[in-house]
NUBA-203389 format. One line per 5 residues: their letters; for each residue z, y, x of N, C-alpha, C, O, CB. Coordinates in pm, whole numbers. Atoms other than C-alpha are relative to their C-alpha. Glycine has a CB too. Layout:
N
A> Z,Y,X,Z,Y,X,Z,Y,X,Z,Y,X,Z,Y,X | ...
***
This chain:
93
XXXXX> -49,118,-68,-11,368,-1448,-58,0,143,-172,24,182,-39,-130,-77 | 3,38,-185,3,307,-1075,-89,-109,19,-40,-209,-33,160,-57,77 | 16,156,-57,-222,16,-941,-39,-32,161,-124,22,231,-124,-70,-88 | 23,22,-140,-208,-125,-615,-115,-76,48,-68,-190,43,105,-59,48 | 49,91,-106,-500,-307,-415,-19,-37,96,-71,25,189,-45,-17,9
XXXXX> -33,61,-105,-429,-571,-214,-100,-61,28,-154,-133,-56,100,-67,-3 | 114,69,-90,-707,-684,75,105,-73,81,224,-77,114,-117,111,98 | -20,115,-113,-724,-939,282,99,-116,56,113,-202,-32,-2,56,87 | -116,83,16,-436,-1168,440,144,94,-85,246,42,-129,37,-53,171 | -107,-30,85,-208,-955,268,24,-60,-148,132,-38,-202,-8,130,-10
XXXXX> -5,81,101,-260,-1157,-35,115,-127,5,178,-171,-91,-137,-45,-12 | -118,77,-13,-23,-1389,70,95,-20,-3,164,-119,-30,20,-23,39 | -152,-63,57,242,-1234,42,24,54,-149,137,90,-180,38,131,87 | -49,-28,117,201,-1145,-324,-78,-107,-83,-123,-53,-185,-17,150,-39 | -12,198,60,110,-1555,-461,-143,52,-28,-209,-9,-112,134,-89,-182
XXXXX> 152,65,60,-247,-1447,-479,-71,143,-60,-193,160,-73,25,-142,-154 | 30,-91,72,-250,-1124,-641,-59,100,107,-11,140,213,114,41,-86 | 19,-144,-113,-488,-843,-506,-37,111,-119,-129,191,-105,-163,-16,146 | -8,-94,121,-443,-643,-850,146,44,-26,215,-31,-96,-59,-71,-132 | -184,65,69,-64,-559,-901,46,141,-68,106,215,10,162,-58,166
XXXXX> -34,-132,73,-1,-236,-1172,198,27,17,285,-53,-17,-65,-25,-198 | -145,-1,1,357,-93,-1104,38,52,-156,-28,124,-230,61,104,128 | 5,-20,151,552,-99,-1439,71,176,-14,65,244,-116,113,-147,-91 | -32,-112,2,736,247,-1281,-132,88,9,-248,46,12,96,16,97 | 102,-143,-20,558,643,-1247,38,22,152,109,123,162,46,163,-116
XXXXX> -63,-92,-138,636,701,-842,-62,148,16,-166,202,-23,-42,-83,156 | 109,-145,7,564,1032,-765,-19,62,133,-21,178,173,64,135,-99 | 76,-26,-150,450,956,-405,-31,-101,59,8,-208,12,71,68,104 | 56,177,-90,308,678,-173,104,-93,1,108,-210,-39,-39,6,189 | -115,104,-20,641,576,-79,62,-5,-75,145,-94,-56,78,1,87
XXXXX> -82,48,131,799,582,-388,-63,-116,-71,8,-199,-129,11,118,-108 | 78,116,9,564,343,-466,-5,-96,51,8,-208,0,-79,10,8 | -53,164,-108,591,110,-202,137,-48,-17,171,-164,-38,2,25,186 | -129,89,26,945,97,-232,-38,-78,-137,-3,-195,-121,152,101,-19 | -22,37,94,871,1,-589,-84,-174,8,-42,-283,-33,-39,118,-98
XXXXX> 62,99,-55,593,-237,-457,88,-125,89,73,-244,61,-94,73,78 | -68,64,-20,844,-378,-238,103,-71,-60,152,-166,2,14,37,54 | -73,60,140,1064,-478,-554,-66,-166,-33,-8,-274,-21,-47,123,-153 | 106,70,53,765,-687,-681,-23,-156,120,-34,-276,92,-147,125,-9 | 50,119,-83,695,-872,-306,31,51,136,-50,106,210,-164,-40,-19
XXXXX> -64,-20,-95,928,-827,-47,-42,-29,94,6,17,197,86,-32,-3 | 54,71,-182,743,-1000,232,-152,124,27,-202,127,139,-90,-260,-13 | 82,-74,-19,464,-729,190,14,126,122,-70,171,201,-15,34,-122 | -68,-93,-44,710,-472,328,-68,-4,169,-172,53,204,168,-31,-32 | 27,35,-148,688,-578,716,-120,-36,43,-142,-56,162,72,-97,43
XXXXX> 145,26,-33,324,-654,691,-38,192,53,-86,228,161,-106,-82,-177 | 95,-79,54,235,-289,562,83,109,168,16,145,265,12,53,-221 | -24,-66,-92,515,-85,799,98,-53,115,100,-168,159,34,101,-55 | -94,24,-134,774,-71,1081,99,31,-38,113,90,-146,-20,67,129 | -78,6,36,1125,-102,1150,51,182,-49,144,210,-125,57,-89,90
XXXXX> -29,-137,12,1135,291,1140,-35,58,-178,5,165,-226,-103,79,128 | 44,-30,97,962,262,785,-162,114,22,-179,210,-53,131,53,-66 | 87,-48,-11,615,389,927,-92,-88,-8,-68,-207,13,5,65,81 | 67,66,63,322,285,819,-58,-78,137,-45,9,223,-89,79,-102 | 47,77,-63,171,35,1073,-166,26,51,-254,44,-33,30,-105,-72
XXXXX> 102,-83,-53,-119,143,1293,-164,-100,-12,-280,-66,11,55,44,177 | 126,116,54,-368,-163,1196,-2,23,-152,-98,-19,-217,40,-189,34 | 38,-34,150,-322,-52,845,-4,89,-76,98,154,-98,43,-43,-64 | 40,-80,74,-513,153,617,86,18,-160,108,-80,-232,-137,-40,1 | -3,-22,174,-386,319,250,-51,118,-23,-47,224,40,146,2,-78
XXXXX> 31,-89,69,-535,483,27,-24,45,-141,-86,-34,-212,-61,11,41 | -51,-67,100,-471,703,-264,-166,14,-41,-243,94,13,111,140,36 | 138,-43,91,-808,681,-487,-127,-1,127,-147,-114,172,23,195,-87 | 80,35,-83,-1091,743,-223,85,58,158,20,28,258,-153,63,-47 | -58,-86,-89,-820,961,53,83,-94,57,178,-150,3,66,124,-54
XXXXX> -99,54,-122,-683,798,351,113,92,-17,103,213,3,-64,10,167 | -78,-96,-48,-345,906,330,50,74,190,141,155,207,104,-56,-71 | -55,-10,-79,-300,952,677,-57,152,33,-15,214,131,-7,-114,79 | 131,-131,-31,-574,1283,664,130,77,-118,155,198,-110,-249,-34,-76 | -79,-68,118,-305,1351,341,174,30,91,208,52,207,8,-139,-173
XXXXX> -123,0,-56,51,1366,373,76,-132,-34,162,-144,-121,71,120,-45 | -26,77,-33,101,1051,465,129,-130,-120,78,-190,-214,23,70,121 | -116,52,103,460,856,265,-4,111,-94,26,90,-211,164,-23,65 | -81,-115,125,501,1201,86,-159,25,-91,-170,110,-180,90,212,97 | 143,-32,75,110,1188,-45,12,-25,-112,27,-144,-140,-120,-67,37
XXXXX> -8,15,111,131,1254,-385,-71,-41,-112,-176,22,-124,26,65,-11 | 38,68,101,49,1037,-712,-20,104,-136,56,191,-177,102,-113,-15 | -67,-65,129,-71,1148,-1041,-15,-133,-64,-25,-241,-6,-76,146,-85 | -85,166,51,-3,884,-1343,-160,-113,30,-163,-227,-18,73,0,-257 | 156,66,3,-369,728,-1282,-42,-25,116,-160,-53,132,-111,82,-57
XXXXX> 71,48,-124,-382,662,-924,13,-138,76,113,-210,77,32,88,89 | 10,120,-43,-480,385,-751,4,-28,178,-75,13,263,-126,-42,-67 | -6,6,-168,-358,274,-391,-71,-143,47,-57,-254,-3,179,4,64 | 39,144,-59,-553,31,-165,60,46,105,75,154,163,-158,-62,17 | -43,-3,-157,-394,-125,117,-131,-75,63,-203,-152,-1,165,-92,39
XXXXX> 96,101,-53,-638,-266,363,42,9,149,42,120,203,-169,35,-32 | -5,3,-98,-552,-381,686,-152,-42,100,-260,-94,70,106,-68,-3 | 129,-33,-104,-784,-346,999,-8,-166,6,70,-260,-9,33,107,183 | 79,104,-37,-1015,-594,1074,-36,-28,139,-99,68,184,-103,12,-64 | 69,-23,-130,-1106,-696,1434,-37,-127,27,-17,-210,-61,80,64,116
XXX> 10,77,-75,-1229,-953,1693,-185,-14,-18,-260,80,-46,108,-118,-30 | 133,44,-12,-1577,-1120,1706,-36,-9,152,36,-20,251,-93,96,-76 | 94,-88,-163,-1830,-1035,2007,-58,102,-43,-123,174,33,-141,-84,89
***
């Protein structure tokens, strides 16, 4: 089973949930997200762009591997992996 975790304001977009197991097998990042996007459509436009790229304030990752060091949408799942999204953090002094 697939499970996604969701940080930070992205919680908002899925009523709360920062645990969400997909009930499909994707058998890549973005097969996953699309499936993710099924689940909580407003997530979509948080995570990428209109081109369908992933958004440059936000991190995923496949178990402990930034996909972006991987191959990126095509970074491949096996049935036990776990994606965190986490978007960047900034401001202060």
């Amino acid at each position: 089973m697939i499970i996604f975790q969701i940080a930070g304001f992205l919680t908002d977009f899925t009523g709360g949930q920062k645990e969400i197991p997909l009930p499909a097998s994707p058998a890549t990042v973005g097969e996953a997200l699309d499936e993710l996007w099924k689940l909580h459509r407003g997530l979509q436009d948080r995570i990428v762009n209109e081109r369908g790229q992933i958004r440059p304030h936000v991190n995923i990752f496949v178990n402990a591997d930034n996909i972006r060091l991987k191959e990126l949408l095509a970074t491949p799942l096996s049935d036990h992996s776990e994606i965190t999204i986490l978007p960047a953090v900034s401001g202060g002094r």
